[in-house]
C-alpha positions in Angstrom: -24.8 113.6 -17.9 -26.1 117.1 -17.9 -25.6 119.0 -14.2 -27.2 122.8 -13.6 -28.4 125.1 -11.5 -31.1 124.4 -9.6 -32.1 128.5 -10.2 -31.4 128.6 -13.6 -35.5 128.3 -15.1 -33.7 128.8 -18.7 -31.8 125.7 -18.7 -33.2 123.2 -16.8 -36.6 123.9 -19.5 -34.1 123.6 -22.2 -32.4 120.2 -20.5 -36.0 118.8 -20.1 -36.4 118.4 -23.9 -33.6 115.9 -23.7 -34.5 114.6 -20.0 -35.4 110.4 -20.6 -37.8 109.7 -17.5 -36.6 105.9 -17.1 -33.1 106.7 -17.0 -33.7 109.8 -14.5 -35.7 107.6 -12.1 -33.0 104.7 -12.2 -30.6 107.7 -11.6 -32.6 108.6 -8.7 -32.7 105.5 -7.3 -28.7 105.0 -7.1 -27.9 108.4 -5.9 -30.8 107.5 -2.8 -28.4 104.6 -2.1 -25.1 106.4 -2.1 -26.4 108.8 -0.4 -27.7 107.1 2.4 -24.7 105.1 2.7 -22.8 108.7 3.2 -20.6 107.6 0.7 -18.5 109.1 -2.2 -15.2 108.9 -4.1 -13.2 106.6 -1.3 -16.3 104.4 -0.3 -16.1 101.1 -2.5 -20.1 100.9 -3.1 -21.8 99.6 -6.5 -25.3 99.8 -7.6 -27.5 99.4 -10.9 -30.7 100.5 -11.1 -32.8 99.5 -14.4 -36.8 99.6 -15.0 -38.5 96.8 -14.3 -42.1 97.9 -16.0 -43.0 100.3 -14.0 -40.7 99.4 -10.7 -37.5 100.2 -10.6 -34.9 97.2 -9.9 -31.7 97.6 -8.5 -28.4 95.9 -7.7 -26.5 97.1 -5.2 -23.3 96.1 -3.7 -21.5 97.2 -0.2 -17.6 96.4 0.1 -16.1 98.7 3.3 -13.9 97.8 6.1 -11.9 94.4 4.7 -15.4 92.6 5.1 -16.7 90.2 2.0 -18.6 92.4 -0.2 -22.0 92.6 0.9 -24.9 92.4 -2.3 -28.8 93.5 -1.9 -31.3 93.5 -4.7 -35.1 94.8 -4.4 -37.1 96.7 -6.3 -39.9 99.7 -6.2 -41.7 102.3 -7.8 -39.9 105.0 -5.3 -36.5 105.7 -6.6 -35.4 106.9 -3.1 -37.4 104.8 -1.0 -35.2 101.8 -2.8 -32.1 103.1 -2.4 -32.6 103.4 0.7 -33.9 100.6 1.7 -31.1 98.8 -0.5 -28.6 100.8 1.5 -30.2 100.0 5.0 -30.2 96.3 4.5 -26.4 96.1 3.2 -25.4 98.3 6.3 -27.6 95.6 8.3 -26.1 92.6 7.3 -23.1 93.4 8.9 -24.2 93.6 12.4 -24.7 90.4 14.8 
């Protein structure tokens, strides 16, 4: 992985020759769920996101509070519209 500026033109034109699409879009997709989750380093979340043709499906899995791991999979052509939705159904299932 490759992180820079957001305000560094130079680079991130330089980066794009070696940007691969399907890996940025699956990318994409599991930083949607984590981020919707609010989670980082201490939250114990899982998710893999692969192309599916030209949908994006994803494994995702939710272990927090001494509950059973939770697991959600789905698919989508919107990288953050999946994760998401992946991370709104795992929060979800835990409620009556």
């Amino acid at each position: 992985a490759v992180e820079c500026r957001v305000d560094d033109a130079r680079s991130l034109e330089a980066l794009g020759a070696i940007d691969d699409a399907d890996v940025h879009r699956a990318v994409a997709a599991e930083r949607a769920f984590l981020g919707a989750l609010g989670g980082g380093c201490e939250l114990p979340v899982g998710a893999l996101a692969v192309l599916d043709g030209t949908e994006i499906r994803m494994e995702a899995l939710l272990a927090a509070d001494g509950a059973a791991p939770r697991r959600a999979v789905d698919a989508d052509g919107d990288p953050e519209a999946l994760g998401r939705r992946l991370a709104h159904a795992l929060v979800e299932t835990d409620r009556p």
